[in-house]
C-alpha positions in Angstrom: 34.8 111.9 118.4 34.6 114.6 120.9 37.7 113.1 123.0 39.1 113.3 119.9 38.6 117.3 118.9 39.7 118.1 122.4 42.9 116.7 121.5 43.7 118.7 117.9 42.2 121.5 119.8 44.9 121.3 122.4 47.6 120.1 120.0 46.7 123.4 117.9 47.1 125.5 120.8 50.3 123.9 122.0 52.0 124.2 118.2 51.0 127.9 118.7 52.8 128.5 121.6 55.8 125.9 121.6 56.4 126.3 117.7 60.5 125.2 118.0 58.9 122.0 119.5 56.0 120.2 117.6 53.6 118.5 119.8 53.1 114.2 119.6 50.1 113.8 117.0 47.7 111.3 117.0 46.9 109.4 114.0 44.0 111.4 112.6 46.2 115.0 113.7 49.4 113.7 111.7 46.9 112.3 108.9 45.4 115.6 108.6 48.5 117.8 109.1 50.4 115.8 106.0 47.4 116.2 103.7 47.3 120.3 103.9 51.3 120.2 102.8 54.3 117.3 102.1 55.5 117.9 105.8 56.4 115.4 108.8 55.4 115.7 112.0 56.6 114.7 115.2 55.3 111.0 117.0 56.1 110.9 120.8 55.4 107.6 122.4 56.0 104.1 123.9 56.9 100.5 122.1 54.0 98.1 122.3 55.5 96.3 120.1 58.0 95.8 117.3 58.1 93.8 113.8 61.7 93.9 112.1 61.6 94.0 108.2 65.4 93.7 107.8 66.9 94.6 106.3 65.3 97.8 106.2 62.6 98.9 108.3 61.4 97.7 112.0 57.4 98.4 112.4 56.6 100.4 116.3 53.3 99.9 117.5 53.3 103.1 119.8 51.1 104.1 122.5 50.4 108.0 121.6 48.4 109.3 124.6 45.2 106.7 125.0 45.7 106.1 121.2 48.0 103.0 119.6 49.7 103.2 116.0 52.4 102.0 113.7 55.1 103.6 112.6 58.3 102.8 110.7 62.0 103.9 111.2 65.5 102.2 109.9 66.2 99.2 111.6 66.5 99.2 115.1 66.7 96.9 118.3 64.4 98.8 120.7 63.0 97.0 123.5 58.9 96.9 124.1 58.4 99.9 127.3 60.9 102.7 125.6 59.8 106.2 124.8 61.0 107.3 121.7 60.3 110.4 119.3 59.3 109.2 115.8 60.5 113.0 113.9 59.6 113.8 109.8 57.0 111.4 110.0 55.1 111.2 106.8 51.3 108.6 106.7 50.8 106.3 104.6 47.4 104.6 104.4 46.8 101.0 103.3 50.3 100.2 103.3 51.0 96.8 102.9 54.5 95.2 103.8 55.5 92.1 101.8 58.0 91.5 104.2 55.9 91.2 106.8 52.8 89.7 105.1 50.9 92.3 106.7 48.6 95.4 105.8 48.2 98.3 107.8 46.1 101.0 108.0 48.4 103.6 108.2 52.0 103.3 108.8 53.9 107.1 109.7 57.2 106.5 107.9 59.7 108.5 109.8 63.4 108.1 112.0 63.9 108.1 115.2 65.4 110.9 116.9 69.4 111.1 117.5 69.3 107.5 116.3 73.0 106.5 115.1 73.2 104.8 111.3 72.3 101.6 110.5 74.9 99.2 110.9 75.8 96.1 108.1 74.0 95.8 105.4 71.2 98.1 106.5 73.5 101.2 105.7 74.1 99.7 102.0 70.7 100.7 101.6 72.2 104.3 101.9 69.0 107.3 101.1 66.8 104.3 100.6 66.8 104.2 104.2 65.7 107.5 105.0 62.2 108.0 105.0 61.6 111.5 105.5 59.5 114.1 103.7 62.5 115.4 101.5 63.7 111.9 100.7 60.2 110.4 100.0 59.7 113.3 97.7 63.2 112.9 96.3 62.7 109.0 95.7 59.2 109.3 94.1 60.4 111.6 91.7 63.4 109.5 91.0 61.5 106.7 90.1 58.2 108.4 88.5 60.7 109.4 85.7 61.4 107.6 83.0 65.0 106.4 81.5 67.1 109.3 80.0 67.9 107.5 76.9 67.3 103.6 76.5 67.6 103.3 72.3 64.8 101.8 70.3 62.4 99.2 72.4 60.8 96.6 70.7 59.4 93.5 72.4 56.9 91.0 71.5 53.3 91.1 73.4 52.6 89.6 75.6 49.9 86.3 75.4 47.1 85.4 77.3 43.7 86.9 78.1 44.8 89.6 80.5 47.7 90.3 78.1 48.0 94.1 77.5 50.8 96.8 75.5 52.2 98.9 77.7 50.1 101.9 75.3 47.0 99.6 76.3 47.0 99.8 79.9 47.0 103.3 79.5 44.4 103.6 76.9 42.0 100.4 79.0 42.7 102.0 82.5 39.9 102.8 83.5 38.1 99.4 82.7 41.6 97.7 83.8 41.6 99.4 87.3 42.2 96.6 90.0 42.6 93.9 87.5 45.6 91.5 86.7 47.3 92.0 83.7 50.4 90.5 81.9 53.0 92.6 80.3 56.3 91.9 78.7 58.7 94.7 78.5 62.4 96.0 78.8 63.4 96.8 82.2 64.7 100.5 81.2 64.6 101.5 85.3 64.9 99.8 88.1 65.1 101.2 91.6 65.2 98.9 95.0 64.1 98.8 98.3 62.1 102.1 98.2 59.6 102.0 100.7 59.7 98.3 100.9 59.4 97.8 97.3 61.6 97.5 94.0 60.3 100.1 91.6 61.1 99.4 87.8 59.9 101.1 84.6 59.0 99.0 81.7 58.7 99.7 78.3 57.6 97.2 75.1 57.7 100.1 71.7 54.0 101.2 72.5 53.0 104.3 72.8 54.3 107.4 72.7 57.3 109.6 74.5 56.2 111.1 77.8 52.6 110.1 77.3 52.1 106.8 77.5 55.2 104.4 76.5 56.4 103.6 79.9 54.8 102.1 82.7 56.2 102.0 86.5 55.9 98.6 88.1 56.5 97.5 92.0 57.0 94.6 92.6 59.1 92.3 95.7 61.3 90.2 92.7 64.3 91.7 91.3 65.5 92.5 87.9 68.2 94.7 86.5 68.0 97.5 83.4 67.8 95.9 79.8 65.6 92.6 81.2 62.8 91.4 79.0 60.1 90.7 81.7 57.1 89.7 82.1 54.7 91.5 84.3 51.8 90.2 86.0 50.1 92.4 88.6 47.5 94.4 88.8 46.4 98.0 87.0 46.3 100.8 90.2 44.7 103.8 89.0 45.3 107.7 90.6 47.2 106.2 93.6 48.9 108.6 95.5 51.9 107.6 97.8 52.5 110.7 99.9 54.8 113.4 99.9 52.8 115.2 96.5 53.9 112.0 94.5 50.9 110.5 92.6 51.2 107.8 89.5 48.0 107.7 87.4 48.8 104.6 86.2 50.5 101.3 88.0 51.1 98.1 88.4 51.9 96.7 91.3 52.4 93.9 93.4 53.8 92.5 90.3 55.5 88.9 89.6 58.0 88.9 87.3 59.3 86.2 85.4 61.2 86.1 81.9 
């Protein structure tokens, strides 16, 4: 712990003096600097390691000073022993990638610096692919809003014992929080490959406008806008994703089946 205040100490002191070139942060320093304000920060360090996630993300186990961690940057064929500078690096704790089958602590979300685009099919992916503080933000509010107009929605509820309305998983979140539940609904969103995830919004005639009649769901499966789904996954409750983006109410890790 004391090794460690030594280091934000200096860090601080460098930032103060150097401020056109932003020190490399340890996890805990880049942890702490992206909870005061929705910022990246700057990652210098060397490849331990790399998992590819095509065909969007590779995962760099980086030696920062005498600390390791992960981040993530658009696919890239980096060799184990190169430096590289990780820039607009944003945390993200208790990430877990489906792709990879793997959770991490945290997981700095960032690009690598004067890296070229992604070739193939990895540029289809277009903003998708770029994880950086503006873009996060930009995504999250993309899909934290609900269709612009989607006509009437009416679908039959769900059945089963976990079977909720869309208006119920609001109103039971609290008791729901961490717990499956099944939902059929109306795909009237659907947004893929953010952050390793396809984001949809469903909707089943619960509820009411801009309170509680639509529900965001992530989920790995894929589905398109006017689906009738069903949702099984479970209730998340206050979970914040970075960047100022917070959802009071999800579902995720969802299976989706019609």
């Amino acid at each position: 712990m004391r090794r460690l205040s030594a280091v934000l100490l200096v860090a601080v002191a460098v930032a103060g003096c150097k401020k056109s070139e932003p020190p490399a942060a340890a996890p805990q320093a880049a942890t702490a600097a992206a909870a005061a304000e929705p910022q990246g920060t700057t990652i210098k360090g060397k490849v331990l390691e790399r998992l590819d996630a095509p065909p969007q993300y590779s995962y760099l186990k980086l030696s920062v000073g005498k600390e390791e961690m992960w981040a993530a940057v658009p696919i890239t064929n980096l060799e184990k022993g190169k430096e590289v500078t990780v820039v607009n690096a944003m945390p993200m704790a208790n990430f877990e990638s489906k792709a990879l089958n793997r959770k991490f602590d945290t997981v700095f979300f960032g690009t690598l610096e004067g890296a070229a685009p992604p070739p193939g099919d990895a540029a289809k992916a277009g903003a998708t692919m770029d994880p950086s503080p503006a873009n996060m933000a930009a995504q999250h509010a993309n899909v934290g809003k609900g269709a612009a107009e989607v006509g009437n929605v009416k679908v039959d509820k769900a059945t089963g014992a976990d079977a909720r309305t869309v208006a119920e998983v609001y109103a039971q979140k609290a008791q729901l929080k961490d717990k499956p539940v099944t939902i059929r609904g109306k795909v009237v969103k659907y947004n893929a490959g953010i952050m390793g995830k396809n984001w949809l919004h469903v909707r089943d005639g619960s509820g009411k406008a801009d309170k509680d009649n639509d529900l965001t769901v992530t989920s790995q499966d894929v589905a398109k806008v006017g689906d009738v789904v069903v949702v099984k996954g479970a209730v998340r409750i206050d979970k914040d994703f970075g960047a100022g983006y917070a959802y009071p109410v999800i579902v995720e890790d969802a299976k989706l089946s019609k």
